[in-house]
Legacy VTK file of the C-alpha trace (Angstrom):
# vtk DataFile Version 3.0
C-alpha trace
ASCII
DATASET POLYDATA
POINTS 332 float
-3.371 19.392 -3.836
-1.646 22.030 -1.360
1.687 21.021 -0.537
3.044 21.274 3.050
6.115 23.451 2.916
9.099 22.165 4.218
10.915 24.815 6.645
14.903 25.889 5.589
17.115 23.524 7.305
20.821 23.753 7.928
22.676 23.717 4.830
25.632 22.104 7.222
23.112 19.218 8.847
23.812 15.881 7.554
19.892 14.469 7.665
20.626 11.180 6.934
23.149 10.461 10.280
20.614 12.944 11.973
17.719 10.646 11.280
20.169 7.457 12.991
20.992 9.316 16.095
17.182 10.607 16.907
16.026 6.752 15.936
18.077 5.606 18.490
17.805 8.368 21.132
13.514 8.101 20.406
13.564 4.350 20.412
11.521 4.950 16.892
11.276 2.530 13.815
10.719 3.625 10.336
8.389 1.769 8.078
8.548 2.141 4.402
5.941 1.347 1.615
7.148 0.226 -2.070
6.437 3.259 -3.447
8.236 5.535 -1.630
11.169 7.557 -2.949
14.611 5.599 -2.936
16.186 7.167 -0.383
13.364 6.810 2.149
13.271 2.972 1.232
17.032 2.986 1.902
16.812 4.906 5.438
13.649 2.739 6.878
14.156 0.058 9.472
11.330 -1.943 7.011
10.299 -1.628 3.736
7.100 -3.911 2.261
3.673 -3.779 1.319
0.006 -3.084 3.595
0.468 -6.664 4.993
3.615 -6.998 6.039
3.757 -3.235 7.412
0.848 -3.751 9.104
2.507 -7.148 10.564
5.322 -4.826 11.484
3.306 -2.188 12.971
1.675 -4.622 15.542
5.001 -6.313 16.739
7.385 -3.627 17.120
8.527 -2.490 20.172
9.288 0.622 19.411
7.839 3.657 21.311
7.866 5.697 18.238
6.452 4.253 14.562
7.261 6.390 11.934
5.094 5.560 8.744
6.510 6.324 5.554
3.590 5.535 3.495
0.060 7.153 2.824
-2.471 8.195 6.332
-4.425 5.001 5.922
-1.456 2.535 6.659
-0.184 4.711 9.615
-3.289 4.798 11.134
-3.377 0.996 10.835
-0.458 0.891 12.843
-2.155 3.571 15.474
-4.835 0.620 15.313
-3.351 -2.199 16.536
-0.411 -0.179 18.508
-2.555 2.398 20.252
0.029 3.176 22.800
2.738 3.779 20.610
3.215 7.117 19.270
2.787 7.027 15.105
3.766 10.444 13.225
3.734 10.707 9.255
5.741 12.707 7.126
2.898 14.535 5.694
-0.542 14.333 7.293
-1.898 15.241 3.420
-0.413 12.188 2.164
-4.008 10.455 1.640
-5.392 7.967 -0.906
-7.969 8.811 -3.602
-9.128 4.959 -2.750
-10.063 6.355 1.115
-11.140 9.510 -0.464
-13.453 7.702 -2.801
-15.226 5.948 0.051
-16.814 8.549 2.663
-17.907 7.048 5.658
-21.248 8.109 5.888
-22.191 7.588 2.179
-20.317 4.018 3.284
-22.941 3.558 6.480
-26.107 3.914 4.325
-24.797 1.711 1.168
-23.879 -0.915 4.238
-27.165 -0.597 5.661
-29.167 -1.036 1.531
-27.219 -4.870 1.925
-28.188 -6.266 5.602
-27.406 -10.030 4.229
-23.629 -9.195 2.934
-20.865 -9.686 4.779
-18.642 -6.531 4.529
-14.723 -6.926 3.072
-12.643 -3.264 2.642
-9.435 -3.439 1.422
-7.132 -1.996 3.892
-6.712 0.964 1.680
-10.029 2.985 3.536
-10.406 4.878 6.719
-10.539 4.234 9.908
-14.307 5.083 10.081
-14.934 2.664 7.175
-12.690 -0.174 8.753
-15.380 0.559 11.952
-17.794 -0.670 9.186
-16.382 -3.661 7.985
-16.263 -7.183 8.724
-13.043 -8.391 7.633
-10.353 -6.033 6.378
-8.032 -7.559 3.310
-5.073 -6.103 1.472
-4.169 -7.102 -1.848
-1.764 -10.206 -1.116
-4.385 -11.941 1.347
-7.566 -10.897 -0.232
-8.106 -14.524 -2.134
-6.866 -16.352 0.512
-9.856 -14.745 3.117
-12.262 -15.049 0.461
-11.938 -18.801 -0.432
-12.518 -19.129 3.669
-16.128 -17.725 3.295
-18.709 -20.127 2.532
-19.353 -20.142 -1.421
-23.431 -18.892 -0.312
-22.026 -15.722 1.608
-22.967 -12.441 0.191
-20.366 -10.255 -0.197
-19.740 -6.276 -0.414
-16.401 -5.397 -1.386
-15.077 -2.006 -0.801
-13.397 0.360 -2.158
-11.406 -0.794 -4.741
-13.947 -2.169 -7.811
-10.968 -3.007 -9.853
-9.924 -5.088 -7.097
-13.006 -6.418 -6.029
-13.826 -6.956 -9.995
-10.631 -9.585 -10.600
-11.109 -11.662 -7.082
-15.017 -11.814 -8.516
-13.746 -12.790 -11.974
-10.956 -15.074 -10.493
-13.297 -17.070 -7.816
-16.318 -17.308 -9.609
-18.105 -15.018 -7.059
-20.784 -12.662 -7.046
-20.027 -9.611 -4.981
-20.987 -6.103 -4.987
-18.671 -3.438 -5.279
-18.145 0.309 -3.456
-16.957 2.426 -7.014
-13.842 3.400 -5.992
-10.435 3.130 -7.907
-6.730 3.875 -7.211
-5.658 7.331 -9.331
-2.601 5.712 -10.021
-3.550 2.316 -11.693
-5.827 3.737 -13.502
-3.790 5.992 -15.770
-1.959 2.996 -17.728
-2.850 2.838 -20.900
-4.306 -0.255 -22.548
-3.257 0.990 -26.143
0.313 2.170 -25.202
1.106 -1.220 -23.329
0.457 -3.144 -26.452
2.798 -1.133 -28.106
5.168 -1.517 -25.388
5.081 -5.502 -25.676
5.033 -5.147 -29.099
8.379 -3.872 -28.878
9.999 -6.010 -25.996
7.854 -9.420 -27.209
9.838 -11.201 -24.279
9.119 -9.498 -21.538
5.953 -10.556 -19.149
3.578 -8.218 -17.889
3.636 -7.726 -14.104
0.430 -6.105 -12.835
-1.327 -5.057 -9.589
-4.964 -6.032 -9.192
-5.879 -2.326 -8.266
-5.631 -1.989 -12.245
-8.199 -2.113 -14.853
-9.403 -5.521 -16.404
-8.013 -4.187 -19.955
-4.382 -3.690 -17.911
-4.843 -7.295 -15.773
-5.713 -9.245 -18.784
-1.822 -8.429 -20.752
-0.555 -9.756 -17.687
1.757 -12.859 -16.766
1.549 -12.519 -13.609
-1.137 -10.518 -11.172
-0.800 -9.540 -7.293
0.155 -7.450 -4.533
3.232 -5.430 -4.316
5.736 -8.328 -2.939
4.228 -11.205 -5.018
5.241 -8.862 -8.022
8.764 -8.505 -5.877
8.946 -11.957 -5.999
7.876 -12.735 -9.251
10.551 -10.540 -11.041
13.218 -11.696 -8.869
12.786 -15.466 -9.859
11.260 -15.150 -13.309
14.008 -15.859 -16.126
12.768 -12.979 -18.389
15.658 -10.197 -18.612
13.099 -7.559 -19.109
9.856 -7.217 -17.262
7.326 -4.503 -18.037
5.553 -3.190 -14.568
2.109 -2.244 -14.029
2.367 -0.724 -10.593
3.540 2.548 -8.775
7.303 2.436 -10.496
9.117 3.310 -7.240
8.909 -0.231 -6.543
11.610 -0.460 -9.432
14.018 0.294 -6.929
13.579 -3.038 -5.157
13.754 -5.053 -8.160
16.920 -3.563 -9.544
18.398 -3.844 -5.959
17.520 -7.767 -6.176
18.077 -7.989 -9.984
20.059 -5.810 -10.903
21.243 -7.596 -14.511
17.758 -7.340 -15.337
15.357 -4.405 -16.858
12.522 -2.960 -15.577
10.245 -0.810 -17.365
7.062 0.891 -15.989
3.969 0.505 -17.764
3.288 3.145 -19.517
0.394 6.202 -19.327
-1.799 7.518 -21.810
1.375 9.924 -23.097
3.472 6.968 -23.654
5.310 6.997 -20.794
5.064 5.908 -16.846
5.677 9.571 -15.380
2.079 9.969 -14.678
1.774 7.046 -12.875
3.916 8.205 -9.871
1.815 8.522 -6.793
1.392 11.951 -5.705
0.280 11.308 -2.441
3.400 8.969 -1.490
5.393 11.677 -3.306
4.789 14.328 -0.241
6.582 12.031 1.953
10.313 13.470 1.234
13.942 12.583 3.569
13.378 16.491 5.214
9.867 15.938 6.334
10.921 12.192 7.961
13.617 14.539 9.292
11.490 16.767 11.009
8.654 14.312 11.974
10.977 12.280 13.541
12.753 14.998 15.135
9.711 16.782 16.421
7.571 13.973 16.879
4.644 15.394 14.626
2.080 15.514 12.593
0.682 12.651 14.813
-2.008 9.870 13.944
-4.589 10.251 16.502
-7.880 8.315 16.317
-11.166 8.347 18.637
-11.128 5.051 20.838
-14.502 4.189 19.960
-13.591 4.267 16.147
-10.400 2.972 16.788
-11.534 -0.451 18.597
-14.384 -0.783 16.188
-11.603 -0.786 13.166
-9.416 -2.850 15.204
-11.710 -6.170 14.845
-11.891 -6.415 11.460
-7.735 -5.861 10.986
-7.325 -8.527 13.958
-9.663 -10.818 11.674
-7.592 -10.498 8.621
-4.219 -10.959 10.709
-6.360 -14.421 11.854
-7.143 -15.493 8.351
-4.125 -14.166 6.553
-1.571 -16.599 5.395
1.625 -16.583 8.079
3.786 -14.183 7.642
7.014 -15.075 5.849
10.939 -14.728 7.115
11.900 -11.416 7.929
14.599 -11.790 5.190
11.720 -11.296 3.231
11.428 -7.893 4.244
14.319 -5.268 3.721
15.836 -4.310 6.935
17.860 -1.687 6.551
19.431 0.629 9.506
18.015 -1.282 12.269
LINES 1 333
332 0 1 2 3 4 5 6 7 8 9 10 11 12 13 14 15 16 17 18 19 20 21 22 23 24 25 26 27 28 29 30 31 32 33 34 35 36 37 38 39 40 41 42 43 44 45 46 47 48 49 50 51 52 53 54 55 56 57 58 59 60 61 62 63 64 65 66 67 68 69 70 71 72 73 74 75 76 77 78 79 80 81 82 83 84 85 86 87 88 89 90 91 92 93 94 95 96 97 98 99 100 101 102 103 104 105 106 107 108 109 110 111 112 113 114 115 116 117 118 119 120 121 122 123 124 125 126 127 128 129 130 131 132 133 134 135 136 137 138 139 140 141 142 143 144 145 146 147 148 149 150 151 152 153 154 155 156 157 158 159 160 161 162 163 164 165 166 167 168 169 170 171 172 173 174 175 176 177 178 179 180 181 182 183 184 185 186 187 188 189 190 191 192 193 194 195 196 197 198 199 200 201 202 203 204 205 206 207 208 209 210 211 212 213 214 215 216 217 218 219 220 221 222 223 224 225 226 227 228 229 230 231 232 233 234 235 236 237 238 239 240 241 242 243 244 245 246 247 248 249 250 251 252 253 254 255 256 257 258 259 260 261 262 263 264 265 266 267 268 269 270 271 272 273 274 275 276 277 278 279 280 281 282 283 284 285 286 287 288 289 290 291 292 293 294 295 296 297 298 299 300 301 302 303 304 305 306 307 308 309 310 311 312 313 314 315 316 317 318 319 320 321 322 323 324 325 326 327 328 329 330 331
């Protein structure tokens, strides 16, 4: 992966009360994933997961969305805010799950299954949301699912770990795009084991994009803020997490007599599990993307209302959305 360098800025320039005064001044909001670096959680206007980002995205008022996150979710927010202007960070911050799913190889595997009804998990392109009936992310995908009648075919795309435990969990036959999230699937199946060997009270907390040997240690499965919400009101002291670990930060902000560990890699430890694409989102690049108003999300309008149906659908069928409490507003 080539790295976009980061031009010399003044040693003198404090970024963080820079990044407040052009917010105001550009009307902008900053939206955060979980597993973005600390300090960019602390600095966003909203930090949460696909769904409630994307819920975000589409309400805002903002003339300016700055999307701390990976290119998929910002151009979700270009999606359903089409007039707004969205920048990211780093325009190479990508997603091995939208890299694993080309569009045209997508088209033809789409077109070999005329009687399925098409479900992508938001974490795919634009052109592949163009291609899809109903987009899902990970906290609404069971809920959409136990909507469609028990006879409807299914193709589920691109995450087959995903699409494997909602198949497993619903009793229902679906077939699944091959694609799997880099980062979920470096835990290690043997080195967990040891790990709960050696903390016998702690629960498992684990994110469906994992592998069926991770998901089946676990006490608890689901998206990013169910496992938020899980190890904020579980009485364990110690909870062992099977996700991106810079959502640790959010747990030991809301917990912080408890212990988090991150489930470890194939080495033993959880290093390896950091994602690398988040990672090129740093405080100097929201700096300068918010300063300069680019690299911009721009999106051809045909694609762009063809992918908006199927996120429109999702918002339709998706559970409501909760208090903003719920979310971490932070700067505002």
């Amino acid at each position: 992966m080539t790295l976009q360098m980061t031009p010399p800025l003044d040693p003198g320039l404090d970024i963080m009360d820079e990044i407040g005064r052009l917010r105001r001044e550009k009307n902008a909001v900053i939206l955060a994933h979980y597993y973005q670096a600390p300090e960019i959680q602390d600095i966003a206007d909203f930090v949460g997961d696909s769904l409630d980002l994307s819920r975000k995205a589409a309400a805002t008022d903002a003339d300016v969305i700055v999307f701390c996150g990976v290119r998929f979710m910002a151009e979700v927010a270009k999606i359903l805010s089409p007039g707004k202007t969205v920048v990211l960070p780093d325009m190479k911050a990508g997603c091995s799950l939208e890299d694993s799913c080309p569009p045209d190889d997508f088209r033809k595997f789409v077109e070999a299954h005329p009687d399925h009804m098409v479900l992508s998990y938001i974490n795919c392109s634009a052109a592949v949301k163009a291609l899809t009936d109903i987009i899902v992310t990970s906290s609404n995908a069971e809920h959409i699912v136990n909507q469609l009648p028990a006879d409807q075919k299914i193709i589920f795309a691109p995450d087959r770990h995903l699409g494997g435990y909602l198949s497993r969990k619903l009793n229902r036959d679906m077939v699944l795009w091959p694609g799997t999230c880099i980062v979920h699937e470096q835990f290690s199946e043997k080195e967990l084991v040891k790990l709960m060997a050696r903390h016998p009270d702690a629960p498992v907390a684990a994110h469906p994009e994992c592998p069926a040997q991770i998901v089946r240690h676990a006490s608890h499965v689901g998206s990013t803020s169910s496992i938020l919400k899980f190890a904020s009101e579980t009485d364990a002291e110690t909870i062992i997490v099977a996700t991106e670990p810079h959502i640790i930060h959010q747990m030991e902000k809301a917990s912080p007599h408890k212990t988090f560990i991150g489930a470890p890699g194939a080495d033993g430890n959880c290093n390896c599990n950091t994602c690398p694409f988040m990672a090129l989102n740093t405080i100097e690049k929201l700096y300068l993307c918010l300063r300069d108003l680019t690299p911009t999300i721009e999106l051809d309008e045909t694609v762009r209302v063809a992918a908006e149906r199927p996120l429109r659908r999702m918002l339709e069928m998706s559970p409501q959305a909760g208090p903003a409490k719920d979310l971490s507003r932070i700067g505002a």
